[in-house]
ChimeraX commands (.cxc) that place a marker at each C-alpha (Angstrom):
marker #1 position 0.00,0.00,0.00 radius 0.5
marker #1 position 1.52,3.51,-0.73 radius 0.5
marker #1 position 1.60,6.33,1.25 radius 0.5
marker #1 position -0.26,9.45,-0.33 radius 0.5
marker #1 position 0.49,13.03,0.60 radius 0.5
marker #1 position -0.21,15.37,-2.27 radius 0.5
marker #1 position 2.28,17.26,-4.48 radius 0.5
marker #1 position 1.89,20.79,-3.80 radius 0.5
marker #1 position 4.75,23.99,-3.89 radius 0.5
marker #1 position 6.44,24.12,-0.50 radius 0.5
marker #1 position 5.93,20.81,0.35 radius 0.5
marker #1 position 8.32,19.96,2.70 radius 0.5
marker #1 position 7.53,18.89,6.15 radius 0.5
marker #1 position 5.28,15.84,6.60 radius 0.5
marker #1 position 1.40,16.21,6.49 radius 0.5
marker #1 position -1.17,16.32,8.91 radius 0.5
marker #1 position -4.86,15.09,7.97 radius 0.5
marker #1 position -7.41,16.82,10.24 radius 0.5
marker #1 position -11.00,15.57,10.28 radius 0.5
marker #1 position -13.92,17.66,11.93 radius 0.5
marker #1 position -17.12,16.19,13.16 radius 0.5
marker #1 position -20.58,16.80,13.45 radius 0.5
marker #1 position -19.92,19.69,10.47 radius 0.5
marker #1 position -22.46,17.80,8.34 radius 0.5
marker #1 position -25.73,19.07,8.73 radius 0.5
marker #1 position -27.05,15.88,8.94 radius 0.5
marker #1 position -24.45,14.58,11.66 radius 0.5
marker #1 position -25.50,16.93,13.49 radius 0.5
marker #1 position -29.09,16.41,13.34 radius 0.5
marker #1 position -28.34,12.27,14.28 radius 0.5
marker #1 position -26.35,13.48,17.81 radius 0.5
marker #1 position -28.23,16.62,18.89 radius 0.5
marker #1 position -30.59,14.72,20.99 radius 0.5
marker #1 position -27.31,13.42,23.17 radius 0.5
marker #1 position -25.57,16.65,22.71 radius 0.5
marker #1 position -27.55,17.78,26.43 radius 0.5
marker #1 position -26.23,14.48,28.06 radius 0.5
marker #1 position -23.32,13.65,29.61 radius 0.5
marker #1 position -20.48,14.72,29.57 radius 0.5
marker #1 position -20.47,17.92,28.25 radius 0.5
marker #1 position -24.44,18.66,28.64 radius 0.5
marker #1 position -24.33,21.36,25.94 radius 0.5
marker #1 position -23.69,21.22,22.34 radius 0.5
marker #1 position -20.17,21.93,21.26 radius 0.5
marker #1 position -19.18,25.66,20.29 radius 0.5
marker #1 position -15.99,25.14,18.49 radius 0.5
marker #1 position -15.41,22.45,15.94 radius 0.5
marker #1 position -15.20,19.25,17.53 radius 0.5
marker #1 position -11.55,17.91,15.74 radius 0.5
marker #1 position -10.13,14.50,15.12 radius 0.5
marker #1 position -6.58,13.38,13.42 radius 0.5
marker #1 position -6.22,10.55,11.23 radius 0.5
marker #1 position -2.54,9.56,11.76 radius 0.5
marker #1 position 0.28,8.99,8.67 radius 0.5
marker #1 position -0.58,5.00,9.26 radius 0.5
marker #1 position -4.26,5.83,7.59 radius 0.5
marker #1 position -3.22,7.32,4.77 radius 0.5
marker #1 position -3.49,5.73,1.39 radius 0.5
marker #1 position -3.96,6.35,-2.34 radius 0.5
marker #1 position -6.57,4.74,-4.76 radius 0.5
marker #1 position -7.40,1.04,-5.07 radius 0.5
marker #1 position -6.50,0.73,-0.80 radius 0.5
marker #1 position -7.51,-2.21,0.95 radius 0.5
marker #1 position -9.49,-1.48,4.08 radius 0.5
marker #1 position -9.06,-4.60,6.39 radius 0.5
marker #1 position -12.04,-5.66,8.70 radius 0.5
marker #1 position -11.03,-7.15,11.68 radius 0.5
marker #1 position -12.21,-10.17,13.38 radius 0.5
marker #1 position -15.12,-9.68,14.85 radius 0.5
marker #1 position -16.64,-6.76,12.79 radius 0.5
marker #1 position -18.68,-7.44,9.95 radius 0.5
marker #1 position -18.61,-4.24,8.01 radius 0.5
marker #1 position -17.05,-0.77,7.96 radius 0.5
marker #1 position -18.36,2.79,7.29 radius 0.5
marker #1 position -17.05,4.28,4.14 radius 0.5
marker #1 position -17.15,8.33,5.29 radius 0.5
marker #1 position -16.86,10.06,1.92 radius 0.5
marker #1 position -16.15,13.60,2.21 radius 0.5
marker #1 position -14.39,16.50,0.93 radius 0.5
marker #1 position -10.71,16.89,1.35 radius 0.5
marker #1 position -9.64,20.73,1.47 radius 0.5
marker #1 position -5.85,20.74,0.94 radius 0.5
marker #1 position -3.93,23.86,2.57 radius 0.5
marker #1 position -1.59,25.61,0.77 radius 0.5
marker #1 position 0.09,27.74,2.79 radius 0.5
marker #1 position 0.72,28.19,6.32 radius 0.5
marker #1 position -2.54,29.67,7.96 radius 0.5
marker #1 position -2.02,30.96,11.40 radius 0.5
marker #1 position -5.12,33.51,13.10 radius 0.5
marker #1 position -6.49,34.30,9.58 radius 0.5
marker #1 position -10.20,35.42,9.26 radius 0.5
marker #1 position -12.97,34.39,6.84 radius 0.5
marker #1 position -12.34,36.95,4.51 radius 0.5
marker #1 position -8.54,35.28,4.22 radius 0.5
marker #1 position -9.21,31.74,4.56 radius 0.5
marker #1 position -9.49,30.54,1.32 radius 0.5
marker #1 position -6.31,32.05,0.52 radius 0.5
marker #1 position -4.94,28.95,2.52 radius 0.5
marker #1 position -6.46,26.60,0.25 radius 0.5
marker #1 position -4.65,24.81,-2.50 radius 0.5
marker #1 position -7.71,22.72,-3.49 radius 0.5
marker #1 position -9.80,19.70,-2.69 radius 0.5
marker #1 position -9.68,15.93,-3.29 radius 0.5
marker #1 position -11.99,13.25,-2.58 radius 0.5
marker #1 position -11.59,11.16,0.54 radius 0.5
marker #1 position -13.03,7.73,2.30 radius 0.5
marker #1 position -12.99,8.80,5.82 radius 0.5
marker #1 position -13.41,5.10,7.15 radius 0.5
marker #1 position -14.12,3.78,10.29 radius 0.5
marker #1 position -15.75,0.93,12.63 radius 0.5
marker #1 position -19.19,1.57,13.53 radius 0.5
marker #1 position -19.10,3.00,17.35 radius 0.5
marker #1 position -22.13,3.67,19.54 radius 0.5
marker #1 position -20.55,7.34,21.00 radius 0.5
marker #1 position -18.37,10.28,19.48 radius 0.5
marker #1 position -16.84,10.89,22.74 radius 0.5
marker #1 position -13.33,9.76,22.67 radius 0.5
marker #1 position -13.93,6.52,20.50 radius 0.5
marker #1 position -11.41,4.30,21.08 radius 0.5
marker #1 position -8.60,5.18,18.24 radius 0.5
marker #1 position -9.01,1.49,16.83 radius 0.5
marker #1 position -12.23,2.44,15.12 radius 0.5
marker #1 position -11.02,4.65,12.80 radius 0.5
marker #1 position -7.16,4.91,13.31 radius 0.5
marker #1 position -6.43,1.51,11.54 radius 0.5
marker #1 position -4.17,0.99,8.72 radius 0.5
marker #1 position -5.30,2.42,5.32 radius 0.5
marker #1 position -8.32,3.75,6.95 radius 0.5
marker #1 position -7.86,7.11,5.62 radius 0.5
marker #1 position -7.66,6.98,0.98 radius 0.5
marker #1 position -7.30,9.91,-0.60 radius 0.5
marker #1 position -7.04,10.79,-4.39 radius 0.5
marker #1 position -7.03,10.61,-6.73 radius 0.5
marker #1 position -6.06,14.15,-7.35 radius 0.5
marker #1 position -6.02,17.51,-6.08 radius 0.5
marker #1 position -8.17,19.30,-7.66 radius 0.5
marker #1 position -7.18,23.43,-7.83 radius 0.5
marker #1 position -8.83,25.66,-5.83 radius 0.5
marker #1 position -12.53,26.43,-7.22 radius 0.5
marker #1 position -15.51,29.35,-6.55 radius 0.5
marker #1 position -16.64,27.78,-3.09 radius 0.5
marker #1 position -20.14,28.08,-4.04 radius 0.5
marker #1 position -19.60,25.41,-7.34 radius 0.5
marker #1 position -17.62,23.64,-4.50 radius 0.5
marker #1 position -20.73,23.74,-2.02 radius 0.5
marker #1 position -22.62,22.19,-4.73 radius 0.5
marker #1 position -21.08,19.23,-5.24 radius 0.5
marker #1 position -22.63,15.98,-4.60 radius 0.5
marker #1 position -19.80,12.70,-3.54 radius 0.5
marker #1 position -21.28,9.63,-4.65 radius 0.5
marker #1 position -20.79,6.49,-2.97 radius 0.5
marker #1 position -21.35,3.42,-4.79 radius 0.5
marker #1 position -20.92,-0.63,-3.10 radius 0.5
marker #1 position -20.51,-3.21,-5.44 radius 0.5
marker #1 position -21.78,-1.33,-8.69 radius 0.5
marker #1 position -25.37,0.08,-6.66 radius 0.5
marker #1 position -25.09,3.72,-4.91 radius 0.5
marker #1 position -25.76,3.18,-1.48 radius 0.5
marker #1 position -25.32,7.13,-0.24 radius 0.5
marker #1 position -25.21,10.67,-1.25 radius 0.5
marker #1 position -23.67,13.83,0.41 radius 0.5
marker #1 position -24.38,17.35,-0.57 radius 0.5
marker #1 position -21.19,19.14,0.05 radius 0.5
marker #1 position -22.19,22.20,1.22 radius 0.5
marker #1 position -24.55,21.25,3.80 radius 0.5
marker #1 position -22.18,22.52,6.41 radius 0.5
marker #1 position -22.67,23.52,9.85 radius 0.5
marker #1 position -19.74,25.54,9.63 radius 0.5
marker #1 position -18.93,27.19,6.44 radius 0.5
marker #1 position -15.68,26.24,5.00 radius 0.5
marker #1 position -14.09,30.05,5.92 radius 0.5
marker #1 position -15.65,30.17,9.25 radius 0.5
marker #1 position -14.39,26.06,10.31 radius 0.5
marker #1 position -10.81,27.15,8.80 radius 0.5
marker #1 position -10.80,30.68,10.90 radius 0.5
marker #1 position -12.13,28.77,14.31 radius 0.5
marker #1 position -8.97,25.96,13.61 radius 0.5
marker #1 position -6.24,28.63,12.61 radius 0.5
marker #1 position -7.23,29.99,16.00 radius 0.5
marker #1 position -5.86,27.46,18.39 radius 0.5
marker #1 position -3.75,25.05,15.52 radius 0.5
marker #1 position -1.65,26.19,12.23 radius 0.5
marker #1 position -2.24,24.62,9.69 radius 0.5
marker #1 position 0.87,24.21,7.05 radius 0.5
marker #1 position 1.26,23.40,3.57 radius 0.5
marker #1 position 0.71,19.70,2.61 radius 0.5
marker #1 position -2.12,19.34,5.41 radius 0.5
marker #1 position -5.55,18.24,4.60 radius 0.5
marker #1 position -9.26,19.01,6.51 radius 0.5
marker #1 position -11.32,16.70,6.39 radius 0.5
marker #1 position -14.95,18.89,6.33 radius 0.5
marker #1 position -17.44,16.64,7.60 radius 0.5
marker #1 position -19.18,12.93,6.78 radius 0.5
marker #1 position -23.15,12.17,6.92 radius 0.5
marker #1 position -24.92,10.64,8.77 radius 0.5
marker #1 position -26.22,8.11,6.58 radius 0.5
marker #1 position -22.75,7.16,5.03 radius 0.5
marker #1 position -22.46,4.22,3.26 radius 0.5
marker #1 position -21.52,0.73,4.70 radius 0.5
marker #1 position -19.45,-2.22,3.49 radius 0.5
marker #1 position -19.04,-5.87,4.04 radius 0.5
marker #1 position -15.77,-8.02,3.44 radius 0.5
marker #1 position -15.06,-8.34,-0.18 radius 0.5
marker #1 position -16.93,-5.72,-1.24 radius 0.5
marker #1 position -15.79,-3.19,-4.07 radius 0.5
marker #1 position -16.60,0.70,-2.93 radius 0.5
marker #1 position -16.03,4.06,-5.15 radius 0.5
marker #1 position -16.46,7.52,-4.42 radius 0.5
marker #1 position -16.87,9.70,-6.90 radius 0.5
marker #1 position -17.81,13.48,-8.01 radius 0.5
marker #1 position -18.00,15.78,-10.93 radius 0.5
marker #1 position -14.52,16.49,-11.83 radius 0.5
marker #1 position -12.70,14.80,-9.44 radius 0.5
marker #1 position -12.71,11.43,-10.90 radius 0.5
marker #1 position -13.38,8.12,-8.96 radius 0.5
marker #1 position -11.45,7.01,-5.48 radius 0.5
marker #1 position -11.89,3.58,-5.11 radius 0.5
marker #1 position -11.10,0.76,-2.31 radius 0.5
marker #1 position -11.98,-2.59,-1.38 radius 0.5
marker #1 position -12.90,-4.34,1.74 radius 0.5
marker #1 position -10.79,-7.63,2.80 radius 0.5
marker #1 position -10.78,-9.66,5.68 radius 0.5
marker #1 position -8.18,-9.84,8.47 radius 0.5
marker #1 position -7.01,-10.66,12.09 radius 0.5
marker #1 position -8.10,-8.12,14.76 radius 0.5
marker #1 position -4.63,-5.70,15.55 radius 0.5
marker link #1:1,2 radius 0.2
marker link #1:2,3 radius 0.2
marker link #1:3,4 radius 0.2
marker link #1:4,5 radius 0.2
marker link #1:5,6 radius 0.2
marker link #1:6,7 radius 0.2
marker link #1:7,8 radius 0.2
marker link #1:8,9 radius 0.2
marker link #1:9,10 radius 0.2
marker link #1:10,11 radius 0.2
marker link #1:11,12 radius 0.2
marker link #1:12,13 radius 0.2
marker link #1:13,14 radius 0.2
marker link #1:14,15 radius 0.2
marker link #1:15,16 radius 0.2
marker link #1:16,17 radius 0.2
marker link #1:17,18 radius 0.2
marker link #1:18,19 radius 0.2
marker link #1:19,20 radius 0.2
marker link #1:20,21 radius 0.2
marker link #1:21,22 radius 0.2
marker link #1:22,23 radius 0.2
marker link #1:23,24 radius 0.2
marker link #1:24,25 radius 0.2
marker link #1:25,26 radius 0.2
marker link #1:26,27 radius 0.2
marker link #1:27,28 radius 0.2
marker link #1:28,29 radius 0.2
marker link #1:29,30 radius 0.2
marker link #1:30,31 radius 0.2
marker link #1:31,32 radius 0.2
marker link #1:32,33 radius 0.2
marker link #1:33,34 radius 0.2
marker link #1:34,35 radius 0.2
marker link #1:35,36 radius 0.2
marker link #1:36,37 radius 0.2
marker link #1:37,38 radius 0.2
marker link #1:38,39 radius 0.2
marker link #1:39,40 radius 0.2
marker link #1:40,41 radius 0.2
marker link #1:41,42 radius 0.2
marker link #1:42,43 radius 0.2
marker link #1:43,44 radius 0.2
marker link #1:44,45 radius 0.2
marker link #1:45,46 radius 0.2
marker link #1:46,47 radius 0.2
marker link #1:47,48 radius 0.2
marker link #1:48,49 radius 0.2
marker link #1:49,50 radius 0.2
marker link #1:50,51 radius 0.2
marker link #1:51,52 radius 0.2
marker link #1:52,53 radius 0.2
marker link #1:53,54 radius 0.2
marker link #1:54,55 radius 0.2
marker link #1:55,56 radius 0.2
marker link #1:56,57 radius 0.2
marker link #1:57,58 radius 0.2
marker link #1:58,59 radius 0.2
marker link #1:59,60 radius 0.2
marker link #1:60,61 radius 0.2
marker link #1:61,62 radius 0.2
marker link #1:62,63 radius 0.2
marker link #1:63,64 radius 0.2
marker link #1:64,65 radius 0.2
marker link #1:65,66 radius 0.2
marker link #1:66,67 radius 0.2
marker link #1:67,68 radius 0.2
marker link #1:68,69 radius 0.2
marker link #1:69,70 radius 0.2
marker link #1:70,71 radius 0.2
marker link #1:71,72 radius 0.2
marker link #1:72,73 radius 0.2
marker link #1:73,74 radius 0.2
marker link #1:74,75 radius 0.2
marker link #1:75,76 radius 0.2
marker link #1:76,77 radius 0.2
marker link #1:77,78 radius 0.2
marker link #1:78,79 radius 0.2
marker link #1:79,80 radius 0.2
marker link #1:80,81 radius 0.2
marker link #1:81,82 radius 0.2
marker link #1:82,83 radius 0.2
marker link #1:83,84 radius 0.2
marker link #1:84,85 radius 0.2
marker link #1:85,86 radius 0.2
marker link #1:86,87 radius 0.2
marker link #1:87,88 radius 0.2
marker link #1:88,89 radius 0.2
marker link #1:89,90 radius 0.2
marker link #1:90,91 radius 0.2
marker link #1:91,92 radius 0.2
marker link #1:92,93 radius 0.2
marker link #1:93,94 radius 0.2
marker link #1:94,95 radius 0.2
marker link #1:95,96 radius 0.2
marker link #1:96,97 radius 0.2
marker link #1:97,98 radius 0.2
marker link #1:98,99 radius 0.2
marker link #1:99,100 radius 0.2
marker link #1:100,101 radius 0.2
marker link #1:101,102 radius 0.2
marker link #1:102,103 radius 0.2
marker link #1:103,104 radius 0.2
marker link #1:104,105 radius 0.2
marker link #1:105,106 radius 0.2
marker link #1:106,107 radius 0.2
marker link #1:107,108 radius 0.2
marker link #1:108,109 radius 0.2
marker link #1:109,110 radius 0.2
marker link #1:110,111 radius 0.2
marker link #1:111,112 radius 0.2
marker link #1:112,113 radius 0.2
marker link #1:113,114 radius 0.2
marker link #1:114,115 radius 0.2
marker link #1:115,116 radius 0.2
marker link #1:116,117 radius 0.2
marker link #1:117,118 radius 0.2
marker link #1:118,119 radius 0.2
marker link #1:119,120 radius 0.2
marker link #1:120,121 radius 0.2
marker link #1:121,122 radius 0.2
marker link #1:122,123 radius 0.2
marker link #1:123,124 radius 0.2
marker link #1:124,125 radius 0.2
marker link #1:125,126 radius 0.2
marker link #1:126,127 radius 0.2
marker link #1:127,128 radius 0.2
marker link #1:128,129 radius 0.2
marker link #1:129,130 radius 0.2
marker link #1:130,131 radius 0.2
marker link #1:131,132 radius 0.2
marker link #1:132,133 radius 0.2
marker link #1:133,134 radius 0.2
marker link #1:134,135 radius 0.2
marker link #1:135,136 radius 0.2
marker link #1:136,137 radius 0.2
marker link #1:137,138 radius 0.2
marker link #1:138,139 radius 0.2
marker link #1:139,140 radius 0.2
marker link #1:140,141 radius 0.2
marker link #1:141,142 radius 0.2
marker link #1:142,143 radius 0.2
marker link #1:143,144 radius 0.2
marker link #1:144,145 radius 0.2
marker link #1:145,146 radius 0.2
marker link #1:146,147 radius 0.2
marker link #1:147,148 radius 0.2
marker link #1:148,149 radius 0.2
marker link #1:149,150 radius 0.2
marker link #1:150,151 radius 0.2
marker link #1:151,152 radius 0.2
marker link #1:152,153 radius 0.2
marker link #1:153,154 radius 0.2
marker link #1:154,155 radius 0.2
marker link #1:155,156 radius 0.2
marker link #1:156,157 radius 0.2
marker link #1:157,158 radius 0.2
marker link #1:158,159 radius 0.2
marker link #1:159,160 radius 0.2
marker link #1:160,161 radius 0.2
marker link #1:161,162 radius 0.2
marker link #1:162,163 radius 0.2
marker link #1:163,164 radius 0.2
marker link #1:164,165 radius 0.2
marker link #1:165,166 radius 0.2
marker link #1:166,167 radius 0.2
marker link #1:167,168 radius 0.2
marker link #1:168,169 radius 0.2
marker link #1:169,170 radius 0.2
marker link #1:170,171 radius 0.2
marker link #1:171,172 radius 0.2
marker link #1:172,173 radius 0.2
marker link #1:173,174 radius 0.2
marker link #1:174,175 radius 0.2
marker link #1:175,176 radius 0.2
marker link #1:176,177 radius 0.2
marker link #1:177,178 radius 0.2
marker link #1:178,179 radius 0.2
marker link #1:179,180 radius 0.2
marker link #1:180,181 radius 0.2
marker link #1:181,182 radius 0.2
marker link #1:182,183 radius 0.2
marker link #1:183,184 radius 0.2
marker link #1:184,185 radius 0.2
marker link #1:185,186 radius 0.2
marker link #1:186,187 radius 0.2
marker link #1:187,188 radius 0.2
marker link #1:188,189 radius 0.2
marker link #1:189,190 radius 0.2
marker link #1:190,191 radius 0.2
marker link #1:191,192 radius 0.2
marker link #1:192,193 radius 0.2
marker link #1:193,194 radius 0.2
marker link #1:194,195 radius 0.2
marker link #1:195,196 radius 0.2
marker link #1:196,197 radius 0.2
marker link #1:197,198 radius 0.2
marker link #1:198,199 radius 0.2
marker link #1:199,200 radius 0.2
marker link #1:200,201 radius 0.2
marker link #1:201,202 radius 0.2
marker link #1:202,203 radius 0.2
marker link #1:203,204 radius 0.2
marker link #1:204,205 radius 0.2
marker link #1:205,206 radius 0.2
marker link #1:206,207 radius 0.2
marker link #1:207,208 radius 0.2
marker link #1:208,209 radius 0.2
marker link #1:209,210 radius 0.2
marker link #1:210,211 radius 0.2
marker link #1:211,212 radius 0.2
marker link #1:212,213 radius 0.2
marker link #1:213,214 radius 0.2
marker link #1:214,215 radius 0.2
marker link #1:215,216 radius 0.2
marker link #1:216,217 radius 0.2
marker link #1:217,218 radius 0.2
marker link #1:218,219 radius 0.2
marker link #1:219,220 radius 0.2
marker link #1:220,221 radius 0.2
marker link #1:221,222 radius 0.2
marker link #1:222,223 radius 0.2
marker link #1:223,224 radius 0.2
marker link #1:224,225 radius 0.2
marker link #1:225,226 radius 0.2
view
């Protein structure tokens, strides 16, 4: 399996990919009801932030291994916003001057019953994180918002997310990040998954695709729990 980290001027520190939940409208619809429980008893007020470590990472045509004892894994497509340049305390009206572009990414993971601190084996496991199979240069946001990522399982499409439907805007999430975190050249932001993302069984054949970004595809194998 190779490594993928995208090709981009000043390029030349390793990469950090940065995922962000509950920024999908419908995410956030799915957990609000728990969002008044323990143990934070409100809803969150900054972007709730997750890494997915180098060990993840992989290009197009991945194997995503489901451990013993699983019997399928969730296939998170979502849009990958590529930084350009280092963006430190910058404000809406600069944020997008931080972006080099967008690819198409499987965001996977094993199902979990909570989003507070999941255990890192459910979505920290090797190859759990494709990416590709491009970067696609920087675009009008509101085309971008527009965009639909098709999943499809075994030639049938099983789920469809609406880009755009963000709880936090692409300017505003990268302004609220940049406050506390830079984010360099090279690193990636992972914008948000559904709620109803697609799901996928050992030796099944998955694709994500979208208009103009061409098709990231990955299969699903068995293998020995890690």
């Amino acid at each position: 399996m190779t490594a993928w980290i995208p090709t981009l001027p000043r390029l030349g520190t390793p990469a950090s990919v940065v995922g962000v939940l509950l920024n999908h409208r419908s995410a956030w619809a799915q957990w609000q009801p728990a969002m008044n429980s323990d143990p934070y008893k409100a809803p969150p007020k900054r972007p709730v932030l997750y890494l997915k470590p180098a060990n993840t990472w992989a290009s197009t045509g991945a194997a995503l291994v489901l451990p013993e004892g699983a019997s399928e894994i969730v296939i998170g497509a979502c849009l990958g916003v590529v930084i350009g340049r280092t963006a430190q305390r910058v404000t809406p009206e600069e944020a997008l001057d931080c972006v080099a572009g967008y690819t198409l990414v499987i965001d996977a993971h094993l199902p979990h019953e909570s989003i507070y601190r999941p255990p890192l084996k459910f979505n920290a496991r090797d190859g759990y994180c494709p990416m590709g199979p491009q970067v696609v240069p920087m675009a009008p946001l509101d085309a971008v918002a527009q965009l639909d990522l098709e999943t499809w399982v075994d030639g049938a499409r099983a789920a469809t997310l609406r880009v755009g439907d963000w709880v936090r805007p692409l300017p505003q999430l990268i302004t609220d990040i940049t406050e506390f975190m830079t984010l360099s050249a090279g690193d990636v932001l992972l914008c948000g998954t559904a709620a109803d993302a697609a799901r996928a069984k050992a030796g099944q054949q998955v694709r994500v695709c979208a208009t103009g970004f061409g098709e990231l595809h990955a299969h699903v194998v068995s293998g020995e729990l890690a």
